[in-house]
C-alpha positions in Angstrom: 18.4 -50.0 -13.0 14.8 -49.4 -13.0 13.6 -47.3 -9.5 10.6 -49.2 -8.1 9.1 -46.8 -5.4 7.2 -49.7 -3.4 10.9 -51.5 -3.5 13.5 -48.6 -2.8 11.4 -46.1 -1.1 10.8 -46.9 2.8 9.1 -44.5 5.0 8.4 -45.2 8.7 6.5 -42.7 11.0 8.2 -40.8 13.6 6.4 -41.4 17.1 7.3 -40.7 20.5 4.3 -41.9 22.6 1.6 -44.4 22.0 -1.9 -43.4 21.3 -2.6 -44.2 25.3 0.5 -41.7 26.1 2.9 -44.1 26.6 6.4 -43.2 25.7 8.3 -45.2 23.5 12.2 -45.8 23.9 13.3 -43.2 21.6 11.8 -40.7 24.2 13.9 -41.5 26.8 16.9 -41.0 24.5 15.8 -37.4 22.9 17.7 -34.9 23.4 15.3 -32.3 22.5 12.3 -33.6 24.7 15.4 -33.4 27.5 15.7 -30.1 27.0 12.1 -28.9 27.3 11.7 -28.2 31.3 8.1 -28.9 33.2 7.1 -25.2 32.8 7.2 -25.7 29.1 5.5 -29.2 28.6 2.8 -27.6 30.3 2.5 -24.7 28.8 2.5 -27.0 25.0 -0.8 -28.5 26.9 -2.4 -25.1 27.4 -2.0 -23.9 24.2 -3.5 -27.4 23.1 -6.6 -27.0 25.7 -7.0 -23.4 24.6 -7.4 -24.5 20.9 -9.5 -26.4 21.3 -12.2 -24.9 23.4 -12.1 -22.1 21.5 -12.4 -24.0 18.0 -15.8 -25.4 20.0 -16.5 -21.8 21.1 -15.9 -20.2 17.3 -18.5 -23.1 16.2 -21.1 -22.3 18.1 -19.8 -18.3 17.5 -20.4 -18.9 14.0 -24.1 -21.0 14.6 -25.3 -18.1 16.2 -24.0 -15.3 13.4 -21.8 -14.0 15.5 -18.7 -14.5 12.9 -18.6 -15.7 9.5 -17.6 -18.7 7.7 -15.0 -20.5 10.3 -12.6 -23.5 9.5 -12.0 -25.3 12.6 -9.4 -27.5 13.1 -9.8 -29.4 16.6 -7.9 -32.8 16.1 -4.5 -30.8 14.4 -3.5 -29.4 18.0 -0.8 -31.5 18.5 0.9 -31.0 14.7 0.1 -26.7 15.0 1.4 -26.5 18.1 4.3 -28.6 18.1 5.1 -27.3 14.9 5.3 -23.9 16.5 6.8 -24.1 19.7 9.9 -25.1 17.9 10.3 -22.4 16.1 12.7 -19.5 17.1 11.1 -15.1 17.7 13.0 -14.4 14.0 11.6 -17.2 11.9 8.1 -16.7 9.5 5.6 -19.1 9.4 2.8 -18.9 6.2 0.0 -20.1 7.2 -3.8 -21.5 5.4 -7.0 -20.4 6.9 -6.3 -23.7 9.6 -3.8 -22.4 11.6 -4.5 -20.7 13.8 -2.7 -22.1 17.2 0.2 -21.4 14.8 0.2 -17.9 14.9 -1.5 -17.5 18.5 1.9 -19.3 19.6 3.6 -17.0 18.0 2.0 -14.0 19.5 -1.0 -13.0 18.0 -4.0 -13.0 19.8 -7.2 -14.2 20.1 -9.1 -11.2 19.4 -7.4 -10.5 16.3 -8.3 -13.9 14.8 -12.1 -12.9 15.8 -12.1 -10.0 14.2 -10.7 -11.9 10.8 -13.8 -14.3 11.1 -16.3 -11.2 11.4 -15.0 -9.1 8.9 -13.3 -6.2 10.5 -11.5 -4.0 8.5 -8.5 -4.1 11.2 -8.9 -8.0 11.0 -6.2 -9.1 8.6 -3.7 -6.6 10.6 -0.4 -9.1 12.1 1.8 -7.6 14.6 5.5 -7.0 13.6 6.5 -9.2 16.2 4.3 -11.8 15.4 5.9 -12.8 11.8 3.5 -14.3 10.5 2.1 -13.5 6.9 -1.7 -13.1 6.4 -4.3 -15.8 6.4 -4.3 -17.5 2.9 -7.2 -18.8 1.7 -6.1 -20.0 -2.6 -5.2 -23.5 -1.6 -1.2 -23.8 -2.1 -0.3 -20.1 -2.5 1.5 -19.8 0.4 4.2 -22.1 -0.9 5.1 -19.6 -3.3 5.2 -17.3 -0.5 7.3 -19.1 2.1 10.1 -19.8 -0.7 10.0 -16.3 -2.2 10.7 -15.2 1.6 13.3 -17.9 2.3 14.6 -16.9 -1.3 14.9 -13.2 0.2 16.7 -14.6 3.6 19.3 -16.2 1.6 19.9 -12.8 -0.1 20.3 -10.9 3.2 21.7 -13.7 4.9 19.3 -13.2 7.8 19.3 -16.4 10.0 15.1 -16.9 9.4 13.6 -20.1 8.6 10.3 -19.8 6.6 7.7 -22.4 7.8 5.0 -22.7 5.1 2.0 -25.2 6.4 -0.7 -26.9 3.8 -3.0 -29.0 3.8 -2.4 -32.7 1.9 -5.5 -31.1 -0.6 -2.7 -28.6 -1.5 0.3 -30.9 -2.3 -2.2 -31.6 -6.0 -1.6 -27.6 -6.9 1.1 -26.8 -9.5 2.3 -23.8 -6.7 3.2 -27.0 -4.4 5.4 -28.5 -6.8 7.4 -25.1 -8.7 7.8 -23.9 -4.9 9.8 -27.3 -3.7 11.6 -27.3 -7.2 12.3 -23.8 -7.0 13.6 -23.8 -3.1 15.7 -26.9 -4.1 17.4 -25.6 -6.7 18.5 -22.6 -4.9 19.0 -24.2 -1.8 16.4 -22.3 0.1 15.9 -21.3 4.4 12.7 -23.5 4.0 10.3 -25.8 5.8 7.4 -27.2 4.0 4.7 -28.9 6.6 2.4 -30.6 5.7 -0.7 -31.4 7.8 -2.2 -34.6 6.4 -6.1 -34.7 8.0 -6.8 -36.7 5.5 -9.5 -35.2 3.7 -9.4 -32.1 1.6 -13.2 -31.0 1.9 -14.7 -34.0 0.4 -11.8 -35.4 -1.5 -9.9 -37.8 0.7 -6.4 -38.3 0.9 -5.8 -42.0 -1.4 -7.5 -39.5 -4.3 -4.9 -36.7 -3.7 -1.6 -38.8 -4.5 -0.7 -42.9 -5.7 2.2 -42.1 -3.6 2.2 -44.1 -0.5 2.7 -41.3 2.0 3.0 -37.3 1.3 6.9 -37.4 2.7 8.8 -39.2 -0.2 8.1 -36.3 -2.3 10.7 -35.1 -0.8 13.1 -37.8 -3.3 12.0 -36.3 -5.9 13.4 -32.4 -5.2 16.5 -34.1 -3.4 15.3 -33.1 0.1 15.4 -34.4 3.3 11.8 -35.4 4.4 10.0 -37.3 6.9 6.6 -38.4 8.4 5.8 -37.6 12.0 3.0 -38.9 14.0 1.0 -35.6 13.8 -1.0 -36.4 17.2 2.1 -36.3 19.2 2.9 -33.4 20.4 6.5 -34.0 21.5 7.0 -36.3 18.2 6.0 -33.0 16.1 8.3 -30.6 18.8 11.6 -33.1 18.0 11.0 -33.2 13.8 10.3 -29.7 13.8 13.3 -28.7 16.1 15.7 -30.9 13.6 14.0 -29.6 10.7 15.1 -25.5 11.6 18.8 -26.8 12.9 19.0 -28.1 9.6 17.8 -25.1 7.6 19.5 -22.9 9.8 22.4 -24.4 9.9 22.4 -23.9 5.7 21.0 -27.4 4.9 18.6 -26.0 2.5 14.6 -26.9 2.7 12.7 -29.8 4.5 9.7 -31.3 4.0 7.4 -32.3 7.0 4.5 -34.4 6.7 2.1 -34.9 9.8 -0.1 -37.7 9.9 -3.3 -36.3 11.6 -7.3 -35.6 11.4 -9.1 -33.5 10.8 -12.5 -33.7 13.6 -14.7 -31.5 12.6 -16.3 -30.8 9.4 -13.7 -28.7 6.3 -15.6 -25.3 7.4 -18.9 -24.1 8.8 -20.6 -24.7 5.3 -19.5 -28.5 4.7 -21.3 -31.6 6.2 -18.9 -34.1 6.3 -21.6 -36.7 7.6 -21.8 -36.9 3.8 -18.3 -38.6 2.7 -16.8 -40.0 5.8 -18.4 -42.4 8.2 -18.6 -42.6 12.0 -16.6 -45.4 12.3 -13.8 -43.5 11.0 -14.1 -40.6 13.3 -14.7 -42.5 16.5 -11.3 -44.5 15.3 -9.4 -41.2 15.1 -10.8 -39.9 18.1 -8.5 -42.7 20.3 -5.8 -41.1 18.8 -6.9 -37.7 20.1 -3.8 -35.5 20.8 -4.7 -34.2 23.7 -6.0 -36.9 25.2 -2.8 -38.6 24.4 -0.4 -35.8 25.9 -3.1 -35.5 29.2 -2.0 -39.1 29.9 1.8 -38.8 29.4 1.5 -35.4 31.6 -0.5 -37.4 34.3 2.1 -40.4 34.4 4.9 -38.2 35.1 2.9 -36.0 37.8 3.2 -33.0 36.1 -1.1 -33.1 35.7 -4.0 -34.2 38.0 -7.5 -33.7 37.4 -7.8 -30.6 39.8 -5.1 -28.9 37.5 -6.6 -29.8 34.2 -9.7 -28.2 35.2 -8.3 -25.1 36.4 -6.3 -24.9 32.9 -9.4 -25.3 31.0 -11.8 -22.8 33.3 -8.7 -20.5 32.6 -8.6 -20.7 29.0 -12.5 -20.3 29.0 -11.7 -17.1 30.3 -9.4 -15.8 27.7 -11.9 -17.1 25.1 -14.6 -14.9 26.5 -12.3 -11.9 27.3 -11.4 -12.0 23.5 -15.3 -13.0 22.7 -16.5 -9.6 24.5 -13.7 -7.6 23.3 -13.9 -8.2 19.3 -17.7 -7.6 19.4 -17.0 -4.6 20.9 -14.8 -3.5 18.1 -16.3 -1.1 15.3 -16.0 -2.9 12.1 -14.7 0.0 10.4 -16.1 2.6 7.5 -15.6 1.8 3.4 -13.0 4.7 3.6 -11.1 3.1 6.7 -11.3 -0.1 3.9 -9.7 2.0 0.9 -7.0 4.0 2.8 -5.3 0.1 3.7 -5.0 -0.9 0.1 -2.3 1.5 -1.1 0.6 3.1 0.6 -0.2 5.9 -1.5 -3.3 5.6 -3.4 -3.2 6.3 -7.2 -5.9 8.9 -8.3 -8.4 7.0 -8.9 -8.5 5.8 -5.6 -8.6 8.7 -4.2 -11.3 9.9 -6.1 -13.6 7.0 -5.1 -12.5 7.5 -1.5 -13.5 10.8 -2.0 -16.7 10.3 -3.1 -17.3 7.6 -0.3 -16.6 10.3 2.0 -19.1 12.2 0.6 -21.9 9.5 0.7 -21.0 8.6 4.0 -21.1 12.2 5.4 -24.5 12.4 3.6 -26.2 8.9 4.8 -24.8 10.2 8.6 -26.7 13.9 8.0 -30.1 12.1 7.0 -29.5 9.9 10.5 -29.7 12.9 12.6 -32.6 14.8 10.8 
């Protein structure tokens, strides 16, 4: 019998509260949003809050040429954060140039991400403990990356689960497709999510697949797969939480998609005035995520105005603090540059570092005549 995709395929969205913060019924059967205690549903909010006042700080950062080209993501809070909270201290997560709430829940700080977006030559350094792999900017790559680590879990039998998170733009690369095929196949510690904003620079989302939502690609690798409301946060924290049981547990990968949007313009260079209209933005913005998670906190006591602001005046802080200490940072030399591309650098390396000593020594010498 002939498969007809708009006949046999059904996909519903995952959701745990309303737009207006509501919860629905599932909530008050979920095990998992049982088991997250006050202390931690507010401490999901400040990482939300501190996203996004310091994606509005890095704008303005970036206006003034303080940093370089930035790629903000204020509207995704909800899907990064989520996303991450669920994870576990031994799992990797591979993440684009977007996520970074990601990796700040997972322990790398704010400073470090500054130093990235002005070009410090200690920038691009991650923690051990963070486990996280670098910032990857060719759309898709990190697919590859995320399975060739799960592929090297499954070999040491380590218990890790390997997040990789992309953008829907990237689902249209080749790497998107051999990754799922290839983690499939071999049965692979795996989690693909997938952060639908719905635009991929200019290109929106109905010109990136026919397919009626990004989560049935999952029939055709024979994975499980699901859409989640990507603007609720606890909706996010329940999928994601199911999704590493299951990999854990030796389910083999997942794929995630999160239905979200992207606020603010692709990166500091793009105008998105250009391909989307108002009307479309001021209709996402009802379904802001932290709007949404501010209410349900507030009908359940756990938030008042008073405490809001303090949250936010405290993560204005820590923005600062990290402002003030990045800029203070030197840069680094050319040779501090060369000596972190090889563990041992071949000779002609070496030579050039050599030589870049030299020209440096020289330009320091003419300084002080």
């Amino acid at each position: 019998m002939w498969i007809n995709p708009k006949r046999d395929v059904h996909v519903s969205t995952f959701q745990l509260l309303l737009p207006d913060g509501t919860p629905t019924e599932v909530l008050q059967t979920s095990a998992h949003f049982q088991s997250l205690t006050e202390t931690q549903l507010l401490e999901m909010y400040r990482w939300m809050v501190l996203a996004r006042l310091f994606d509005e700080r890095a704008l303005k950062l970036q206006r003034q040429g303080r940093i370089g080209t930035y790629a903000p993501f204020s509207g995704q809070e909800a899907a990064q954060v989520g996303s991450a909270y669920a994870l576990d201290p031994q799992d990797w997560v591979f993440p684009s140039y977007r996520e970074l709430p990601v990796v700040w829940v997972r322990g790398m700080s704010l400073e470090q991400s500054l130093l990235y977006t002005m070009g410090s030559v200690t920038g691009g350094y991650i923690s051990p403990e963070v486990n996280s792999f670098p910032v990857q900017i060719i759309i898709a790559a990190q697919t590859l990356h995320a399975m060739g680590s799960a592929w090297a879990s499954k070999y040491l039998e380590d218990t890790a689960v390997n997040v990789c998170y992309i953008g829907d733009g990237a689902t249209s690369q080749g790497d998107f497709h051999e990754a799922l095929n290839f983690a499939s196949v071999y049965h692979l510690p795996v989690i693909f999510f997938i952060q639908n904003n719905q635009w991929a620079i200019s290109v929106p989302r109905s010109r990136q697949t026919a397919s009626r939502t990004f989560a049935q690609k999952a029939i055709a690798y024979d994975i499980p797969g699901i859409q989640v409301d990507g603007n609720d946060v606890l909706a996010v924290y329940q999928v994601m939480r199911e999704a590493v049981e299951t990999v854990r547990g030796g389910g083999g990968p997942v794929l995630i998609e999160a239905v979200t949007y992207r606020a603010g313009p692709h990166t500091t260079s793009d105008d998105p005035t250009r391909y989307r209209s108002q009307e479309e933005v001021e209709a996402w913005r009802q379904r802001d995520p932290i709007s949404r998670f501010s209410s349900f906190l507030q009908h359940r006591g756990l938030l008042d105005e008073a405490w809001d602001q303090a949250i936010r005046e405290e993560a204005a802080g820590q923005i600062e603090q990290a402002v003030a200490a990045a800029e203070a940072t030197p840069k680094g030399t050319l040779t501090e540059a060369m000596d972190r591309v090889y563990q041992t650098a071949p000779p002609m390396l070496a030579q050039q570092r050599a030589e870049a000593e030299t020209f440096l020594a020289m330009k320091s010498a003419r300084k002080g005549e």
